[in-house]
LOTORZA-217473 format. One record per residue: residue in one letter; x, y, z of N, C-alpha, C, CB in turn. Coordinates in pm, whole numbers, padded with zeros to 5 digits, always signed. Each point is the difference from the previous one (the first is absolute). Glycine has a CB too. Layout:
BEGIN
+------+--------+--------+--------+--------+--------+--------+--------+--------+--------+--------+--------+--------+
! code !    n_x !    n_y !    n_z !   ca_x !   ca_y !   ca_z !    c_x !    c_y !    c_z !   cb_x !   cb_y !   cb_z !
+------+--------+--------+--------+--------+--------+--------+--------+--------+--------+--------+--------+--------+
!    A !      X !      Y !      Z !      X !      Y !      Z !      X !      Y !      Z !      X !      Y !      Z !
...
+------+--------+--------+--------+--------+--------+--------+--------+--------+--------+--------+--------+--------+
This chain:
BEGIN
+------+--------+--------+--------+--------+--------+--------+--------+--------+--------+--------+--------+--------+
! code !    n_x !    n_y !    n_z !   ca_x !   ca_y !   ca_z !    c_x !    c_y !    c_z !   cb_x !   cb_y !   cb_z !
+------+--------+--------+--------+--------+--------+--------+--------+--------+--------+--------+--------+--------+
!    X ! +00085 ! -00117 ! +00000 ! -00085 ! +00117 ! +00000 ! +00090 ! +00124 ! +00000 ! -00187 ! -00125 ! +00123 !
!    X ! +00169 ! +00192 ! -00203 ! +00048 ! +00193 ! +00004 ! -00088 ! +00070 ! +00012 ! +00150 ! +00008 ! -00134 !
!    X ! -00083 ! +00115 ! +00145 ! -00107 ! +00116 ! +00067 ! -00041 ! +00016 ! -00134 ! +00099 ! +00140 ! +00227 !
!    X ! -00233 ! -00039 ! -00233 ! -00020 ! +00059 ! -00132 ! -00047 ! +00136 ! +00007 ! -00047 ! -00213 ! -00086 !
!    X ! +00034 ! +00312 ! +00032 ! -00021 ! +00147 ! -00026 ! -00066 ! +00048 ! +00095 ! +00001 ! -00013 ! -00212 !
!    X ! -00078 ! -00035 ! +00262 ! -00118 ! +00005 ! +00101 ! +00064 ! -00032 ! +00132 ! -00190 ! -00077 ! -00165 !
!    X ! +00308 ! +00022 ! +00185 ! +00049 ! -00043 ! +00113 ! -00069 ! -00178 ! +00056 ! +00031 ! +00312 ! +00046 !
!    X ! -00118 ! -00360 ! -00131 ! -00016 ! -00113 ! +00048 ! +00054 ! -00114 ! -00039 ! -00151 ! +00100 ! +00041 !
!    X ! +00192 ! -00225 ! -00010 ! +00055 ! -00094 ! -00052 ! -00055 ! -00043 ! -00099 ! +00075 ! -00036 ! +00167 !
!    X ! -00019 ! +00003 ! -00318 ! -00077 ! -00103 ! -00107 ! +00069 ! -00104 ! -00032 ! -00103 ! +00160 ! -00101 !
!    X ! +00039 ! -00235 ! +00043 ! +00030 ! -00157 ! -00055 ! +00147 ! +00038 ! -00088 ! -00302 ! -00115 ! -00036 !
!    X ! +00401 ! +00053 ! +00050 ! +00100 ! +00016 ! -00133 ! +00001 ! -00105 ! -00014 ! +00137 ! +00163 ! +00008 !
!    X ! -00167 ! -00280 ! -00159 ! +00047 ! -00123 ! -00016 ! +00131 ! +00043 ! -00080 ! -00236 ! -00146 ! +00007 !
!    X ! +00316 ! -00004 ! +00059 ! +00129 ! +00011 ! -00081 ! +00008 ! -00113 ! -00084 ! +00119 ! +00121 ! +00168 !
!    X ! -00030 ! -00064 ! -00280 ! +00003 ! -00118 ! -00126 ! +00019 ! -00137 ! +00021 ! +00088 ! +00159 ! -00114 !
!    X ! -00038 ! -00189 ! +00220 ! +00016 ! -00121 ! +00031 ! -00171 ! -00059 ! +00042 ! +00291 ! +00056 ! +00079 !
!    X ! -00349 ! -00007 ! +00022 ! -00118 ! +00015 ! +00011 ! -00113 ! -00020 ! -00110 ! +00114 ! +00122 ! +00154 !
!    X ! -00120 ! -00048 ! -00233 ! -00057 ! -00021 ! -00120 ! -00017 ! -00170 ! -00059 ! +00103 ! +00257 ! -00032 !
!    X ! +00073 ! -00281 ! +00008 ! +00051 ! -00116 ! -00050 ! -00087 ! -00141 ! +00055 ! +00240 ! +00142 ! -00013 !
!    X ! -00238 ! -00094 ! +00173 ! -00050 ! -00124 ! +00074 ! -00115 ! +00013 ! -00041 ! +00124 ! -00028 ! +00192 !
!    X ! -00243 ! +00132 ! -00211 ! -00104 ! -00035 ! -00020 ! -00060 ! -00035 ! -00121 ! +00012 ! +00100 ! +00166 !
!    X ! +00089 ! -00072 ! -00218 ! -00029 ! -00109 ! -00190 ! +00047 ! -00112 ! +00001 ! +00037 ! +00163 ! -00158 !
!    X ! +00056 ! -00159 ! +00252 ! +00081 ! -00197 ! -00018 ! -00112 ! -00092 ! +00094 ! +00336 ! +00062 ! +00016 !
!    X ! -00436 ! +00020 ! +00110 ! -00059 ! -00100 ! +00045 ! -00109 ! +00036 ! -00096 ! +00087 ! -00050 ! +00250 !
!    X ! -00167 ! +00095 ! -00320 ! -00091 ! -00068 ! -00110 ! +00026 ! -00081 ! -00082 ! -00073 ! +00145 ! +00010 !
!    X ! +00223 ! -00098 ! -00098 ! +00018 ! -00116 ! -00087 ! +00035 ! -00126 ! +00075 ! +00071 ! +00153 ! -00174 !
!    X ! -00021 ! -00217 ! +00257 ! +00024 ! -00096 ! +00124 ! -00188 ! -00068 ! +00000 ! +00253 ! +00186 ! +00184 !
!    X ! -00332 ! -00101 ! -00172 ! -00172 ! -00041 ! +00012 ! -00028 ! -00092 ! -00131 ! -00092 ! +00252 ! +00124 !
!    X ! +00160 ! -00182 ! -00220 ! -00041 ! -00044 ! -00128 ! +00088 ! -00111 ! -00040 ! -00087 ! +00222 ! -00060 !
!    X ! +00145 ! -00242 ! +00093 ! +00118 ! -00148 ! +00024 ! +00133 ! +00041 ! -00093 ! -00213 ! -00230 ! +00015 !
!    X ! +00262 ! +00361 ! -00042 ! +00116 ! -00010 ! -00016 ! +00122 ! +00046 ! +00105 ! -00122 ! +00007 ! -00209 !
!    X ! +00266 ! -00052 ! +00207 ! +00072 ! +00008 ! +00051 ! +00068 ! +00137 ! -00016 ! -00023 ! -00233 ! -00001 !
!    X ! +00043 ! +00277 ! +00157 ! +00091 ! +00159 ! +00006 ! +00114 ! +00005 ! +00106 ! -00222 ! +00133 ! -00056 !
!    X ! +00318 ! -00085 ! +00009 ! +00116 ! +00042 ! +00064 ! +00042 ! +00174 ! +00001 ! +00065 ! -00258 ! -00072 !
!    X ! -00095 ! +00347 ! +00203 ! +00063 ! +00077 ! -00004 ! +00147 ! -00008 ! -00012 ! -00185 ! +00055 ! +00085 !
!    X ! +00218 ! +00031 ! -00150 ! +00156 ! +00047 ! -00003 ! +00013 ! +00152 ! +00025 ! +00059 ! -00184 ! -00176 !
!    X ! +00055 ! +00164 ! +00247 ! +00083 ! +00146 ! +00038 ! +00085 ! -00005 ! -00040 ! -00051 ! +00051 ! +00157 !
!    X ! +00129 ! -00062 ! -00286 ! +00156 ! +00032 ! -00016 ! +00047 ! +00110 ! +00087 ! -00011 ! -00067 ! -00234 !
!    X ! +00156 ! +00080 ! +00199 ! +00095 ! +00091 ! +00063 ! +00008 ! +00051 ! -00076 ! +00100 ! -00073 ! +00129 !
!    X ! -00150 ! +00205 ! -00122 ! +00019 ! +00120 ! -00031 ! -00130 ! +00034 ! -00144 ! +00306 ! -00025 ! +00110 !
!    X ! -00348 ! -00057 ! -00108 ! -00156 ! +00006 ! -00094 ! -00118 ! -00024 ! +00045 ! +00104 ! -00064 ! -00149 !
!    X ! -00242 ! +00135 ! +00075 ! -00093 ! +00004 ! +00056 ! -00049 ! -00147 ! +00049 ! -00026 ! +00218 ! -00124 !
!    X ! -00068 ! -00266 ! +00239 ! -00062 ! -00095 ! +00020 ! -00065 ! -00032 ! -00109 ! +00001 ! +00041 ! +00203 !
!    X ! -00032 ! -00172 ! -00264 ! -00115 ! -00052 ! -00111 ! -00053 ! -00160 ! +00066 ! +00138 ! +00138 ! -00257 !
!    X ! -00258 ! -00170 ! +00163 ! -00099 ! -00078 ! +00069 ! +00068 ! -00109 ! -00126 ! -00261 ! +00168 ! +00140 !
!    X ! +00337 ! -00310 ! -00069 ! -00005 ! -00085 ! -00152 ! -00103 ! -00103 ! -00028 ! +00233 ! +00021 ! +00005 !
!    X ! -00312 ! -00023 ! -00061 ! -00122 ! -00050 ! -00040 ! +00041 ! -00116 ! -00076 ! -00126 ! +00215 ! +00001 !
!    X ! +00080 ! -00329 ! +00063 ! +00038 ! -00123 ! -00105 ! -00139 ! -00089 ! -00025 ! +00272 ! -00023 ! +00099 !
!    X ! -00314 ! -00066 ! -00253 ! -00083 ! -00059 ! +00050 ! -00003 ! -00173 ! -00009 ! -00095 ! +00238 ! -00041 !
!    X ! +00099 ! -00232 ! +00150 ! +00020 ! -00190 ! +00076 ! -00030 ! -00104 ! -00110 ! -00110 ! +00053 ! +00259 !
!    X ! +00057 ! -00057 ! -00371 ! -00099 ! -00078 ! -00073 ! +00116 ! -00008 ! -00119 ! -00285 ! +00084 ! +00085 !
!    X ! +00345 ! +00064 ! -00082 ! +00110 ! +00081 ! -00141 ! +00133 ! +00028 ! +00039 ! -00184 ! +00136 ! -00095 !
!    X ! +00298 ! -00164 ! +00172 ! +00106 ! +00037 ! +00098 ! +00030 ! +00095 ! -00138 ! +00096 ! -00227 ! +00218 !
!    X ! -00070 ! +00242 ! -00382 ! +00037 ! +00063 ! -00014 ! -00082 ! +00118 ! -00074 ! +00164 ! -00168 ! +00051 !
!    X ! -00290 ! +00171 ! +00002 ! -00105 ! +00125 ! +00047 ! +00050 ! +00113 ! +00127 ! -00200 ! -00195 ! -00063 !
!    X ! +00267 ! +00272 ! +00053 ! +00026 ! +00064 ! +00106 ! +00061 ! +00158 ! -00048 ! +00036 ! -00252 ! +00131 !
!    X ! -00066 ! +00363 ! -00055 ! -00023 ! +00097 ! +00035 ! +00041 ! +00093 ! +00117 ! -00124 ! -00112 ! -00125 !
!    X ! +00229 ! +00224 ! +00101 ! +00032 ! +00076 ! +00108 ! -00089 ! +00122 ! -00005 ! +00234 ! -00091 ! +00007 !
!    X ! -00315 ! +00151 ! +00115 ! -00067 ! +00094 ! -00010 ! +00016 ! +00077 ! +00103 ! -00123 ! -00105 ! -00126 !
!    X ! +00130 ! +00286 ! +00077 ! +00051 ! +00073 ! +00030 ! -00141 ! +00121 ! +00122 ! +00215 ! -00083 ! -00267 !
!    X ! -00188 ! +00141 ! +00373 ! -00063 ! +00100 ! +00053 ! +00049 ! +00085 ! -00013 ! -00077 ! -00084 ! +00110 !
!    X ! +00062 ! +00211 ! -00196 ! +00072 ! +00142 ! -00009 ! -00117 ! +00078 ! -00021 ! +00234 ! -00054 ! -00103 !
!    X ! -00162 ! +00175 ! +00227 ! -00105 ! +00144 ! +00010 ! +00064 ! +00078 ! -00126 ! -00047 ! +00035 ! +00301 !
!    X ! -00066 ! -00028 ! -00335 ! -00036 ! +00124 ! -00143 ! -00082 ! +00128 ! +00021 ! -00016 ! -00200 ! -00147 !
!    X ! +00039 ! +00269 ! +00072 ! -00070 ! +00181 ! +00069 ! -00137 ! -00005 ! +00050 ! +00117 ! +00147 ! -00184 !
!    X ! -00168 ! -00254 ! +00099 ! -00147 ! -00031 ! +00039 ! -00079 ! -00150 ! +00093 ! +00020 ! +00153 ! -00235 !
!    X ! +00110 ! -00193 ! +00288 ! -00035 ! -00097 ! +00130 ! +00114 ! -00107 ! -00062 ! -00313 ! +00037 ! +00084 !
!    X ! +00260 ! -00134 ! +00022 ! +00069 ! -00161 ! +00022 ! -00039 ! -00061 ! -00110 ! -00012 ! -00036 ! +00242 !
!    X ! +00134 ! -00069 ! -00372 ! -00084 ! -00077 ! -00090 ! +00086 ! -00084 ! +00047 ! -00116 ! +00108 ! -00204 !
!    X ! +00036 ! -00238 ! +00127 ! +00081 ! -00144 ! -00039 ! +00069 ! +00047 ! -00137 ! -00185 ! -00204 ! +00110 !
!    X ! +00310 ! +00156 ! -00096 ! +00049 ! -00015 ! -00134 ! +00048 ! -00121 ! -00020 ! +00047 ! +00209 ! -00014 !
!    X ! +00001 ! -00263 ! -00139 ! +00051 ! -00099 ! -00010 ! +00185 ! +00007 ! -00032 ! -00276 ! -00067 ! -00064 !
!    X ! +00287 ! -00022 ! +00051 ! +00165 ! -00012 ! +00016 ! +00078 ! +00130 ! -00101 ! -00022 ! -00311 ! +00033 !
!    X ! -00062 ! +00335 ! -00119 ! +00075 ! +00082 ! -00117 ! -00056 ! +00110 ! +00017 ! +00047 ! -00153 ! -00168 !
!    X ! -00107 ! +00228 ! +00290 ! -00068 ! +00096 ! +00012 ! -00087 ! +00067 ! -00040 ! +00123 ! -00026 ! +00047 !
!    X ! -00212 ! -00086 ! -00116 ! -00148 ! +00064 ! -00044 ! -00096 ! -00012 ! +00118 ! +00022 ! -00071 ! -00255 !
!    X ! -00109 ! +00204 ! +00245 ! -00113 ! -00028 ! +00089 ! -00058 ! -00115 ! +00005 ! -00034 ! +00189 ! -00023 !
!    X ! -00025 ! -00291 ! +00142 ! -00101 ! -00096 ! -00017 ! -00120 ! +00082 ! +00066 ! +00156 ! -00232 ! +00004 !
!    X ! -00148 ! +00246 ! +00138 ! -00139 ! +00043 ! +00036 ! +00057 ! +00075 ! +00154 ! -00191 ! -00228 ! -00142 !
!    X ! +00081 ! +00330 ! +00111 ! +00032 ! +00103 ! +00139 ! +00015 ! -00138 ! +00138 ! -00201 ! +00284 ! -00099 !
!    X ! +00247 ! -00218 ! +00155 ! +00032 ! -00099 ! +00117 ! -00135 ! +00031 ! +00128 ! +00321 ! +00011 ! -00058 !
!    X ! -00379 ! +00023 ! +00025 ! -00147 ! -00001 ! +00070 ! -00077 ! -00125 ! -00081 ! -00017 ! +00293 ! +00057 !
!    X ! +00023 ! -00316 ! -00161 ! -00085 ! -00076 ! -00067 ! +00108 ! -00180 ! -00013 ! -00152 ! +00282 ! -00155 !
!    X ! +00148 ! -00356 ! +00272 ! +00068 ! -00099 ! +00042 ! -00082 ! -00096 ! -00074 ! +00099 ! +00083 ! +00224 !
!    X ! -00203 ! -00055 ! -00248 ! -00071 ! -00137 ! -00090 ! +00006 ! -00004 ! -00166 ! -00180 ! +00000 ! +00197 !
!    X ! +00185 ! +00165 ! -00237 ! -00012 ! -00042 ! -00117 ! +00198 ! -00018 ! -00032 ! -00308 ! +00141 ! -00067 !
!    X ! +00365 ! -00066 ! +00155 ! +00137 ! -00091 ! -00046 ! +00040 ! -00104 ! -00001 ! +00042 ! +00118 ! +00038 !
!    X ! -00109 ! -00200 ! +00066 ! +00004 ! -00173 ! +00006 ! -00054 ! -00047 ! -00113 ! -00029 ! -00027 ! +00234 !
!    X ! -00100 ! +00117 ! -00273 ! -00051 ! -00085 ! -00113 ! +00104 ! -00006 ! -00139 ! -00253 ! +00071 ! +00096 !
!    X ! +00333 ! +00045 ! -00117 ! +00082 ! -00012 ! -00113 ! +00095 ! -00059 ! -00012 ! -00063 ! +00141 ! -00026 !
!    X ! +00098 ! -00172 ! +00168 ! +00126 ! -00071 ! +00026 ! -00003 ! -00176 ! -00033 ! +00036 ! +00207 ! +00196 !
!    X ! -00191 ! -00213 ! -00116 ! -00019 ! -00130 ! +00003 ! +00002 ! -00029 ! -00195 ! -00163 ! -00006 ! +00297 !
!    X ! +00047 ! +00126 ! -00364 ! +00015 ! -00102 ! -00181 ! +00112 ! +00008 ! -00041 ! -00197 ! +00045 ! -00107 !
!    X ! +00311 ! +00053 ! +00161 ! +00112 ! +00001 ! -00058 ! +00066 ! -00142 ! -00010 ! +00009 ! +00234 ! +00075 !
!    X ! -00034 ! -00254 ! +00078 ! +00108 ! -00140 ! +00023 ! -00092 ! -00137 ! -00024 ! +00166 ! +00128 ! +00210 !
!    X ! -00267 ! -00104 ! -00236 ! -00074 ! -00179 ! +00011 ! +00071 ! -00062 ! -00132 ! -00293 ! +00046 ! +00109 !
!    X ! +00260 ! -00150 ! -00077 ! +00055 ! -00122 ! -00088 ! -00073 ! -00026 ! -00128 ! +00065 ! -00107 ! +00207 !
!    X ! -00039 ! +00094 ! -00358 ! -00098 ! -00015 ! -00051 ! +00016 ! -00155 ! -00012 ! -00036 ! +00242 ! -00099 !
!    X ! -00092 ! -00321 ! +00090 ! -00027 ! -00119 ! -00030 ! +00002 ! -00053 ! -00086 ! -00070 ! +00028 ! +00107 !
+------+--------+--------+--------+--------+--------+--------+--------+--------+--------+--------+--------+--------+
């Protein structure tokens, strides 16, 4: 929590934060996640899917002028980081398996 303009405490999520709450949806939906923290680089979420080992995905939390997004490994927007479902959802057709 930080102060804010008003002097009262507000919510700050941190990117790591974020991360966890997209890795435990995709985790719901049965794929596999590993935070990472490198040294000296941003935290990313590695998204693998169990069914596809070589289905897998590093995804990024970076603040932009206009809030928190998901990005993906090559730094395209996926989805504001408020919207934890519809990024799971892209993540998940990205990585499913085709039959």
């Amino acid at each position: 929590m930080t102060p804010d303009d008003t002097g009262t405490a507000a919510l700050v999520k941190t990117r790591i934060e974020y991360l966890e709450e997209l890795g435990d949806e995709l985790v719901r939906r049965g794929l596999r996640v590993r935070l990472t923290v490198p040294r000296g680089q941003a935290p990313g979420l590695h998204v693998t899917n169990p069914d596809a080992s070589a289905l897998t995905e590093n995804i990024l939390a970076e603040e932009d002028a206009d809030g928190w997004w998901y990005r993906w490994s090559w730094g395209e927007r996926l989805a504001p980081a408020g919207s934890v479902a519809d990024a799971a959802d892209l993540i998940q057709r990205v990585l499913a398996a085709l039959d």
